[in-house]
C-alpha positions in Angstrom: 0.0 0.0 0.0 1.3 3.7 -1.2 0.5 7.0 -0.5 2.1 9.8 -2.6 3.7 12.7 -0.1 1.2 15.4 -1.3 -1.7 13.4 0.1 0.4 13.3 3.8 0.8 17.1 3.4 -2.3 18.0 2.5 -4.1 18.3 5.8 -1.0 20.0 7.5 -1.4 22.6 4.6 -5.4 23.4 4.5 -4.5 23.9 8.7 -2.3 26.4 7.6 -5.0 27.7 4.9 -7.9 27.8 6.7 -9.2 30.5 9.5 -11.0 27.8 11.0 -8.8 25.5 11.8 -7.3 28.4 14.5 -10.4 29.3 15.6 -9.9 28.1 19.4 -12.5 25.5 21.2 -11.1 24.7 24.6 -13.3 21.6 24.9 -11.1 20.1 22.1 -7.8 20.1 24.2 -6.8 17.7 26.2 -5.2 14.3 27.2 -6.5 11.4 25.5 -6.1 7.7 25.4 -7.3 5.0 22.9 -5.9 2.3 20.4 -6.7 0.8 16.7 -6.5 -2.3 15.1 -6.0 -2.9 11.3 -4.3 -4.3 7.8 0.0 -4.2 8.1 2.2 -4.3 5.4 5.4 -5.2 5.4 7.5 -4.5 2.0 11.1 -4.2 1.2 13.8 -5.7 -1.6 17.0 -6.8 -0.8 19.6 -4.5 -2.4 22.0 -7.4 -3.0 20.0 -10.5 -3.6 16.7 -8.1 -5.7 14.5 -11.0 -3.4 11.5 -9.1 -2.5 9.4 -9.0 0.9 5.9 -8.4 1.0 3.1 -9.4 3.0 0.2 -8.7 5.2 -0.9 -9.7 8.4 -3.5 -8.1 11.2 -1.8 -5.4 13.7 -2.9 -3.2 16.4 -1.8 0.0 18.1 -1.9 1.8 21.6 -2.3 5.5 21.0 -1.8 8.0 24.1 -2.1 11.7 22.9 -2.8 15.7 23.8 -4.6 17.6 22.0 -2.7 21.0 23.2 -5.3 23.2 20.7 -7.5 22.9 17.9 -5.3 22.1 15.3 -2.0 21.0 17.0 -1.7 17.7 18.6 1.0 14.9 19.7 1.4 11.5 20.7 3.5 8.9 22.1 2.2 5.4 20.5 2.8 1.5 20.5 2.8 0.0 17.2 2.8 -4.3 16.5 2.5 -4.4 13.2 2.1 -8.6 13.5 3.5 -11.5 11.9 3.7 -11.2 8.3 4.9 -14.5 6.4 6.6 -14.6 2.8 8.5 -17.0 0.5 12.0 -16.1 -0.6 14.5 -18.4 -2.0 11.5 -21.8 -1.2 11.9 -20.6 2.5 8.8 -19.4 4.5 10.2 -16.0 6.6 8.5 -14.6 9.1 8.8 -10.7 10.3 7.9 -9.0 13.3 7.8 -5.3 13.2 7.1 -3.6 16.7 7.8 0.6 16.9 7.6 3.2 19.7 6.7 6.4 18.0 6.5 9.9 18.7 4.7 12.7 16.5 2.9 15.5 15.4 -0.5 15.8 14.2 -1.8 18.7 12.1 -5.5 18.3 12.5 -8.3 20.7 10.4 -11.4 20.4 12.1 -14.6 20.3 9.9 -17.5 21.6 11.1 -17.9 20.3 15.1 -17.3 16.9 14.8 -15.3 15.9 12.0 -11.1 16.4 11.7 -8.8 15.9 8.8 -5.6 14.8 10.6 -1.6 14.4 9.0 1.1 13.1 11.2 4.9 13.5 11.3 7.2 12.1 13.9 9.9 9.1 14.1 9.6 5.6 14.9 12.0 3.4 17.2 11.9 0.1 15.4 12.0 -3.3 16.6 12.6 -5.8 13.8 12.9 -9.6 14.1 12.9 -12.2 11.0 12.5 -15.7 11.6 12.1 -18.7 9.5 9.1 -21.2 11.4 10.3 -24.7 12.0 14.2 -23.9 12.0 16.2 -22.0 15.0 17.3 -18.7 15.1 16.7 -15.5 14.0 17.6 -11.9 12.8 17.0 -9.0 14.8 17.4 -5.0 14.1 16.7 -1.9 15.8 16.5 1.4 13.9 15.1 4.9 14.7 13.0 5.8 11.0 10.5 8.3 9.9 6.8 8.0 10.5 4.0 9.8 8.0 0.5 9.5 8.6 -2.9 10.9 7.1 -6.6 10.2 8.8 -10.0 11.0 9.5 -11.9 11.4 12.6 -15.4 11.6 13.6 -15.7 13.1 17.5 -18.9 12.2 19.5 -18.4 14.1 22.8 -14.9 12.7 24.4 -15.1 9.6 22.2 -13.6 10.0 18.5 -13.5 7.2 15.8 -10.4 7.5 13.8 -9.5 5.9 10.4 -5.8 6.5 9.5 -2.9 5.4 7.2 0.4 5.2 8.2 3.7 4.6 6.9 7.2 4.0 8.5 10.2 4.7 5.8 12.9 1.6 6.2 16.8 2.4 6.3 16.5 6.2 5.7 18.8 6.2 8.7 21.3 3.9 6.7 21.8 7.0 3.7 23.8 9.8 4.5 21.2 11.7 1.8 18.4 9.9 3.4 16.3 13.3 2.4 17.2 12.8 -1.2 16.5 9.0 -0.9 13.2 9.4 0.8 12.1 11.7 -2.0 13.2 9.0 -4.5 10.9 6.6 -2.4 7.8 8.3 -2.7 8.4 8.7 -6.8 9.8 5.0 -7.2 7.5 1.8 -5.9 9.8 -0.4 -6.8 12.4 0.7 -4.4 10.2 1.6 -1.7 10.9 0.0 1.6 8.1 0.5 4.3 6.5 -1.0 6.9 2.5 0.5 7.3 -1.0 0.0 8.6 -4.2 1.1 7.6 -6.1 0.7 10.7 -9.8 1.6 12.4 -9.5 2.8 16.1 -10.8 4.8 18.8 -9.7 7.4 21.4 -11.2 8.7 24.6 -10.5 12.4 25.8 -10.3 13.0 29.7 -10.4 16.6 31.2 -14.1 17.6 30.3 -16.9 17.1 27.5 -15.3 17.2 23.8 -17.7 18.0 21.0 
């Protein structure tokens, strides 16, 4: 699954755009708390072998956030991204993709219940390959950027979120990761990412939300 880099920017920039999204609601801020489960993707080619990973499997995520106005927002999350299996070289392998993350979240609220959200932040990445039915394993830990775009629909302190996210693989590994991530987004076939499109909730404590 791909999403071009104008369609992650876009919400950030109609926040800038618009007078409503700093029009201030003090119901709106505020600590909140909720989680999402969803479709992961795992996806990446090795550079020396051109043997290609991809596969899907179920994942989930803990989100713990503050809304600090109405069009700002961060959040510290948990991220298991679960078990996806693939063939490569007759040989089932197994990934495991956990991430800490920390970002930013442009939001553009719409009307009083409805927010257009993008998200920016890194990713600590915990990264384990196994092959079922033989011992050992492969593990790697990388800090990588995280890009995000959603929806939200707020019912009083309870929102329902839809959102895509993305997590760019070895960007750290290029000393021009900026020029290589730009390359990414323009090239599918050299794309390595891990992401989840997922369906979640959150609950906001301090007060009534609208």
């Amino acid at each position: 699954m791909r999403l071009p880099i104008r369609w992650l920017a876009l919400p950030v920039a109609l926040c800038a755009a618009s007078p409503a999204a700093f029009a201030r609601d003090p119901a709106l801020a505020g600590p909140y708390f909720g989680g999402s489960i969803g479709d992961s993707n795992v996806q990446f080619k090795d550079d020396q072998t051109r043997q290609e990973f991809d596969a899907d499997d179920t994942g989930f995520k803990v989100i713990a956030g503050y809304r600090i106005i109405d069009w700002v927002a961060v959040e510290l999350n948990y991220t298991d991204f679960g078990k996806p299996k693939d063939r490569i070289f007759g040989v089932d392998m197994e990934a495991n993709y956990t991430a800490v993350s920390v970002s930013a979240l442009g939001m553009l609220p719409l009307g009083s219940n409805f927010d257009l959200f993008g998200r920016l932040g890194l990713a600590r990445l915990d990264a384990d390959f196994r092959a079922p039915g033989f011992d050992g394993s492969f593990s790697d830990k990388s800090t990588e950027p995280l890009f995000g775009i959603g929806a939200q629909f707020r019912a009083s302190n309870l929102a329902i979120r839809i959102e895509y996210e993305g997590i760019l693989l070895d960007a750290n590994n290029n000393d021009d990761w900026w020029d290589n991530w730009n390359d990414d987004w323009d090239d599918r076939n050299d794309s390595d990412w891990v992401s989840m499109l997922s369906l979640g909730f959150t609950y906001k404590f301090g007060g009534p939300g609208r």
